[in-house]
N, C-alpha and C positions, 0 to 999 in steps of 0.2 A: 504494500500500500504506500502508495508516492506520500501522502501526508506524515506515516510515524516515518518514515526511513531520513526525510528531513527534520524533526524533528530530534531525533535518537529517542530514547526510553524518556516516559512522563508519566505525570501526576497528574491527578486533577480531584477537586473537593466535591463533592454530592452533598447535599440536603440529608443531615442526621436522619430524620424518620424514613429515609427509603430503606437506611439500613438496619432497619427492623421487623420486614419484612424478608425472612427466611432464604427463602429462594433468591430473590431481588438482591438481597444483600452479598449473596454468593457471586452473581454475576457482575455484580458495581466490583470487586473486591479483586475478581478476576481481569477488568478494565479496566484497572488500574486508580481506580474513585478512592476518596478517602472520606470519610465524616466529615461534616461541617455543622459546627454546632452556630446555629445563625438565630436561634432566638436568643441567647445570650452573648451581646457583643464580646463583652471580655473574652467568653469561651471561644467564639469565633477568631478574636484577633490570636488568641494562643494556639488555636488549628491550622491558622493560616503561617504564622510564624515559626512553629514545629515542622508544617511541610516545606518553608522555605530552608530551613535550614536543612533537612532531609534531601531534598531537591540539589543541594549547594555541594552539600557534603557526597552524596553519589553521583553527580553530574546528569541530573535527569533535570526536564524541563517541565512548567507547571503548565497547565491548562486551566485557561479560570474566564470567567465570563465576568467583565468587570460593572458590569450594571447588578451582581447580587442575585437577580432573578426576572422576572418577564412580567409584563401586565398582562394581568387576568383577562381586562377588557380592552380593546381600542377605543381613545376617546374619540367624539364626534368626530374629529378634523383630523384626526390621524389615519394614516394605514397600518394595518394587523402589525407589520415590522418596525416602528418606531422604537428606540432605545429610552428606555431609563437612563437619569443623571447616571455618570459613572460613579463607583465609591474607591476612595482616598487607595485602601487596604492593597491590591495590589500593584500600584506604580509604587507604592511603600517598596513593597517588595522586592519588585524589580529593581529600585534603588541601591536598598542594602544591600542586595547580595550580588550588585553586576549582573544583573540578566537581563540577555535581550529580549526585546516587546514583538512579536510577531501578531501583526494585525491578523487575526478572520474572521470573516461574517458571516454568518449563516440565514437567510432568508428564507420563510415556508417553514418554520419549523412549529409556527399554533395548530398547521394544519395533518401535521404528523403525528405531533405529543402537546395538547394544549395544557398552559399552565393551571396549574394545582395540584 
């Protein structure tokens, strides 16, 4: 797959409660997903910080979605694909620890997996 091979080996954070779900949790685990505890900032900022340095220290790259998550709805004037504010947490990251920022966008994704 043209995308990991430039990439090398990655991380990337999932939403706590999918890994609670048994099976789901198997397969996030296998794909490389880690916990993200996002209803508690503190806990979030120390998942995020733990995989950056995990990240750092094996030379693997993160995958993170920096708008946090999706809206539910589109509002009147928008299209399905509009972005959320982006949050602070991972250009932190990329900061600290020297890592480069590789843009990608993904469009059509309410219509495959819609959020919630």
């Amino acid at each position: 797959m043209e995308f990991k091979e430039e990439l090398g080996p990655w991380k990337a954070p999932g939403k706590e409660e999918l890994f609670k779900i048994p099976i789901f949790a198997s397969l996030l685990k296998a794909c490389n997903l880690i916990p993200l505890k996002r209803k508690n900032r503190q806990g979030a900022i120390k998942s995020i910080n733990e995989l950056g340095r995990y990240c750092k220290r094996e030379n693997y790259s993160i995958l993170i979605a920096p708008e946090g998550t999706r809206r539910r709805k589109p509002s009147v004037d928008d299209c399905e694909d509009n972005f959320l504010p982006f949050k602070k947490g991972p250009f932190h990251q990329a900061c600290d620890n020297n890592f480069a920022i590789m843009i990608i966008l993904m469009i059509g994704n309410r219509r495959i997996w819609p959020p919630g």
